[in-house]
N, C-alpha and C positions, 0 to 999 in steps of 0.2 A: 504493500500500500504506500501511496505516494507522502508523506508529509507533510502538512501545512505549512512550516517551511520553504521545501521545495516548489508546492504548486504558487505559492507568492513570491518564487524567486524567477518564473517563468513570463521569457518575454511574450505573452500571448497574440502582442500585434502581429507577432512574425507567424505565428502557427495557422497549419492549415485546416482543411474541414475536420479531418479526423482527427487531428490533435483536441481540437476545441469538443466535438465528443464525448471526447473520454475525460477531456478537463472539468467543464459543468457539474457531473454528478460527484467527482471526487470533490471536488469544494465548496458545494452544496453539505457534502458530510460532515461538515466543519458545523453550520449550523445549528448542528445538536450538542455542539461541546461543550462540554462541561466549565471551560473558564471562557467568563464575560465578555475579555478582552480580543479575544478569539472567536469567537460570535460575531461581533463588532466589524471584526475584518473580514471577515469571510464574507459578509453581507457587503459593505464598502466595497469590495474585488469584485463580488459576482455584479454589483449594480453596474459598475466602472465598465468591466469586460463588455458586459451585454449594449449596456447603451453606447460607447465609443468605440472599442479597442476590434469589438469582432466586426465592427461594421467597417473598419477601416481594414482588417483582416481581407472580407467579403469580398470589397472594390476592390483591391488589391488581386485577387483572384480570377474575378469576371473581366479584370482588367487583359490581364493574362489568359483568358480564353477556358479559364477550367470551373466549370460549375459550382453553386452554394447549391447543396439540396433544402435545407431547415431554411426555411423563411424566421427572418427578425421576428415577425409577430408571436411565431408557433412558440421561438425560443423563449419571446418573456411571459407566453402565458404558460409554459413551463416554471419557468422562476416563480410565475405569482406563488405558481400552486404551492413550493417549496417553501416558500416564505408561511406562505397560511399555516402548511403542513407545521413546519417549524415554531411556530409563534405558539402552538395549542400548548407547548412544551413549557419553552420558555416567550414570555411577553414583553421582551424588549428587542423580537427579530425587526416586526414591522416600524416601531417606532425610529427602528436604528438605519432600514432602509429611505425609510421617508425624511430623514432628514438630512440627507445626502442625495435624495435624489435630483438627479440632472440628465437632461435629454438633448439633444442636439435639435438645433431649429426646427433643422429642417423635414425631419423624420416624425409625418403628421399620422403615419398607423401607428406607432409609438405611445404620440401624444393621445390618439384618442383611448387606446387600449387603457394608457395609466389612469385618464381622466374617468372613464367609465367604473373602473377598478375602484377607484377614490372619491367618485362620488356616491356609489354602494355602503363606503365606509364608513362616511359623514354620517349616512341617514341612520344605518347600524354599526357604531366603531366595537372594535374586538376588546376586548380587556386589555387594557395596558395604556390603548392610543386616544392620546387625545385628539377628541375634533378640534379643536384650536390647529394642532400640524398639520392634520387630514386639510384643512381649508386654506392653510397658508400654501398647501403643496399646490393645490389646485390652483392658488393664484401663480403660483411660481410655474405652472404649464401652459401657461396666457400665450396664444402664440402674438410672437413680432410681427408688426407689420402693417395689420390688418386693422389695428384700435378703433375706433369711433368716437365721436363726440358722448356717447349713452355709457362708453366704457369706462374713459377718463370722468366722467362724474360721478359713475360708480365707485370707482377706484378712492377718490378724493372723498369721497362720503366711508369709504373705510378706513380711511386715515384716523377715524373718528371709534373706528372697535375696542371696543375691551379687550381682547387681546393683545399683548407687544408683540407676536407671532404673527397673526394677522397684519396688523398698523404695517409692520418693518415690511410685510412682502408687498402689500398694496403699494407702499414707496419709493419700492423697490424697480415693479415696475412702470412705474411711472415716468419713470427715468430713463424710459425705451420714448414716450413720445416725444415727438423733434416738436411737435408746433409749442409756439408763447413758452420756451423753457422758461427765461426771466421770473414769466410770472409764477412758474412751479416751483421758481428758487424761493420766491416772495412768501408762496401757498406753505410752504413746507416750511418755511425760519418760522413764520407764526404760529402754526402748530407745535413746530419741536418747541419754542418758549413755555407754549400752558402745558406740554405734556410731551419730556423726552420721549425719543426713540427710534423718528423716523430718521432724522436728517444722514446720519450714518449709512443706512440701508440704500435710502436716494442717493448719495453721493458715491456710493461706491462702485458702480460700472463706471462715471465718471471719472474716476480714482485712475485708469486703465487707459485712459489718455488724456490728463489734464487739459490739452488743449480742444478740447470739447466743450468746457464748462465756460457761459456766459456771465459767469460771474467771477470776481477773486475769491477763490473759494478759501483760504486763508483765512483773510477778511471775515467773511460768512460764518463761516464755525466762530471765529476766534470774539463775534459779536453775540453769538449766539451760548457759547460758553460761559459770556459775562452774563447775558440775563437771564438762563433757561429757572425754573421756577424748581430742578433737584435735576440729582443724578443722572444718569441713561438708565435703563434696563440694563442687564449684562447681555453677553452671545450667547447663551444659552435659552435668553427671554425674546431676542429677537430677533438668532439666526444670520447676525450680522455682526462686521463691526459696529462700532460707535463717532460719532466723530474725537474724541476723546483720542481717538486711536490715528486717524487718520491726521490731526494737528499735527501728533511727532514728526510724521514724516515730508507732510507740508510746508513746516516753519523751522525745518531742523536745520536751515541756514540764515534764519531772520530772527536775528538778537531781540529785534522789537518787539517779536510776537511773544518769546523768551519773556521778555519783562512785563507784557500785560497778563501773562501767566502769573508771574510770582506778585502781581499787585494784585490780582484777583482770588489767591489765597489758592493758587493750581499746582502747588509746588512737585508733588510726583510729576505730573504733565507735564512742570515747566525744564525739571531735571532730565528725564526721558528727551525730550526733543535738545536740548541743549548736550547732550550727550550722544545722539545718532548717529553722529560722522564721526568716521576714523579718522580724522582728518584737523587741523585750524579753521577754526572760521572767523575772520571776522569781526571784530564784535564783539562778541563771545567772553573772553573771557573775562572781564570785570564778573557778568552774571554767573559764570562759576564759580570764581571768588566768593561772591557771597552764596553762593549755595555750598559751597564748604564748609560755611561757618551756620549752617544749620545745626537744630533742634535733634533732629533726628537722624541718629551716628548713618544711617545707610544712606540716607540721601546723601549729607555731607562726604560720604567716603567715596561716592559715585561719581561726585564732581572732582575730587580731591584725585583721584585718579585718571578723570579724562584730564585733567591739566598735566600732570605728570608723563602721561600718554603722549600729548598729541600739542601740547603749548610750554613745554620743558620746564614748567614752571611747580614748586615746590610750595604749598598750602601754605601760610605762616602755621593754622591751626594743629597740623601736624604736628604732634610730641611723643606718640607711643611707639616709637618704631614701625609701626605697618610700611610707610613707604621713606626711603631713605634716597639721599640724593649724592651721586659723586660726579663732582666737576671735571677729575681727569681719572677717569675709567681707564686703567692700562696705561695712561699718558698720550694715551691716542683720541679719545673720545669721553663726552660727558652720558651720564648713567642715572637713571632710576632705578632702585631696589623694590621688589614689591612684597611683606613677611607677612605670613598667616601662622594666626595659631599663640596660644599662650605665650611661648616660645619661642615667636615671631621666624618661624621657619621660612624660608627663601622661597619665594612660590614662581617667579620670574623677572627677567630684567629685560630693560627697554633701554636702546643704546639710540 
C-alpha cells in the first residue's frame, strides 16, 4: 500500500489516465484516518487534484492525441460521494473541503454540479456544517463575468448579514465588478467603519495587482484603521485576510504610514510593517528607535534587531547581552552578535 506520504509526494500534473486511477481511491483512504491533520490533507489534495491538476493533466493528453475516458463531472460526483461517505465517520470531512474549495472559471459542469451539491446542503446541512460556509461557498461559485445590476445589489444588501462568512464572501466578490469601483471603495470604507470585516476580503484580488485599485489603497485602510468602531473578525471568521494584514505589506516602505500607526495606539501593526524588509528604508529608523524603547520586551527586541540587521545601528536600550556589537570583527569588518538563552548562547552573527 502506497503511503500518504508518498501519494502527497506525487507530481500528479504529470500523470497519466491510469496513474490518476489508481491514485483517487488510494487517497481517498486517507479520509478515514485516524489523525485530524491527515484528514485535513487528504481532502485539501483530493479537492486540489480534481479541480486543477487532472484537468490540466486531461489537456495535456487530448492535446497529444491520446484519450481521457472519466469525464471531470463523473470524477467529482465520485468525490462527492466519498466525502459524504466519509463525513458519516468523522464530521469535519465536508467542513474541511468546503472551505478550501476552489474551481477554475471556466469549468461551468463543475460549477453547476458543486452549486447543486450545496444548495441541497443549505436546505439540509449534515452534522458538523454550518450553513453560514455552505452559503459563503455558494457565493464564492458566482461565476465572472456575467453580474447584473439585480446581482451587485444583492450582493451589497449582504454586506449587511450576520455572518462574517457571508459579509467577507459577498465583498469579496464584489470586487470582480469593473463598473463605478470608486464608489464600491466608498460603499465598502462605510461599512467596514460600523462593522469590520469586509474591506480585507474586497481588497484582496486587488492585492494581486495593485495597479488595478482606483484608489490609494494605503490611504484607505490606513483611514479606515483610524476610525473603524473594533477589531476585524479573524481568518477563520471570515475566510480572508484582514486589512490589518494587508497594511504591512502596503506601507512596509512608508515611514509615514509607520507613525500614524504608533499615534493610533497600532503598535504590533506598526512594528510588523516597519520591520518587513530585509533591507534600509528610508525613514525608518528614528520609528524603530522608538519602538525599541517599548513596553513590551518582544516588540522592542523586534525593532532592536531589525536595526542591528539591516541599519548597523546598536539600540542605546540594549544592556543584557542578547545583541552585542563589534566595530572591527576580525579587523576586517564590523559585526552584530545575536545571544539566546539565560546564558546568552551565540545564536548568529551578521557581518
Amino acid at each position: 500500500m502506497t503511503s500518504f506520504k508518498e501519494l502527497c509526494a506525487l507530481k500528479t500534473w504529470e500523470m497519466e489516465e491510469a496513474a490518476w486511477q489508481e491514485y483517487y481511491p488510494a487517497m481517498a483512504a486517507f479520509l478515514g484516518d485516524a489523525d485530524l491533520e491527515t484528514r485535513k490533507r487528504a481532502v485539501a489534495r483530493l479537492s486540489r487534484d480534481l479541480m486543477f491538476m487532472e484537468d490540466s493533466a486531461e489537456r495535456r493528453e487530448r492535446k497529444a492525441g491520446r484519450g481521457w475516458d472519466i469525464p471531470h463531472e463523473a470524477r467529482l460526483a465520485w468525490l462527492i460521494s466519498e466525502l459524504e461517505r466519509a463525513h458519516t465517520r468523522f464530521n469535519d470531512i465536508i467542513p474541511a473541503f468546503i472551505k478550501g474549495l476552489s474551481v477554475s472559471g471556466d469549468d461551468t459542469v463543475l460549477m453547476q454540479t458543486l452549486r447543486a451539491w450545496l444548495g441541497g446542503m443549505l436546505a439540509a446541512p449534515p452534522p458538523g456544517v454550518n450553513p453560514e460556509m455552505v452559503e459563503a461557498a455558494l457565493l464564492r461559485l458566482q461565476s465572472a463575468g456575467d453580474e447584473t445590476p439585480e446581482d451587485r445589489a444583492w450582493l451589497i444588501a449582504l454586506l449587511d448579514h450576520p455572518s462574517s462568512l457571508v459579509r467577507a464572501e459577498a465583498a469579496h466578490t464584489l470586487s470582480d465588478f469593473g463598473d463605478d469601483q470608486i464608489a464600491l471603495f466608498a460603499l465598502i470604507k462605510e461599512k467596514e467603519l460600523l462593522r469590520p470585516g469586509i474591506a480585507g476580503p474586497f481588497w484582496s484580488e486587488f492585492h494581486m495587482d495593485w495597479s488595478r485599485s482606483p484608489v490609494d489603497a494605503a490611504l484607505w485602510m490606513l483611514d479606515i484603521l483610524e476610525q473603524r468602531s473594533g477589531p476585524e473578525p479573524s481568518l477563520d471568521e471570515m475566510g480572508y485576510n484582514g486589512i490589518d494584514f494587508y497594511l504591512h505589506e502596503l506601507c512596509s516602505t512608508k515611514p509615514e504610514a509607520v507613525r500614524r500607526m504608533i499615534d493610533g495606539g497600532h503598535i504590533e501593526l506598526a512594528t510588523e510593517t516597519a520591520c518587513e524588509m530585509h533591507e534600509l528604508i528610508a525613514g525608518m529608523e528614528p520609528l524603530l528607535i522608538e519602538l525599541g524603547h517599548h513596553a513590551d520586551p518582544a516588540i522592542a527586541r523586534r525593532a532592536q534587531m531589525q536595526l542591528a540587521m539591516y541599519y548597523r545601528v546598536m539600540h542605546p536600550a540594549i544592556n543584557d547581552g542578547s545583541i552585542q556589537y563589534w566595530p572591527e570583527w576580525d579587523g576586517q569588518a564590523e559585526a552584530f552578535s545575536f545571544h539566546s538563552g539565560e546564558k546568552r548562547a551565540l545564536w548568529f552573527i551578521v557581518l
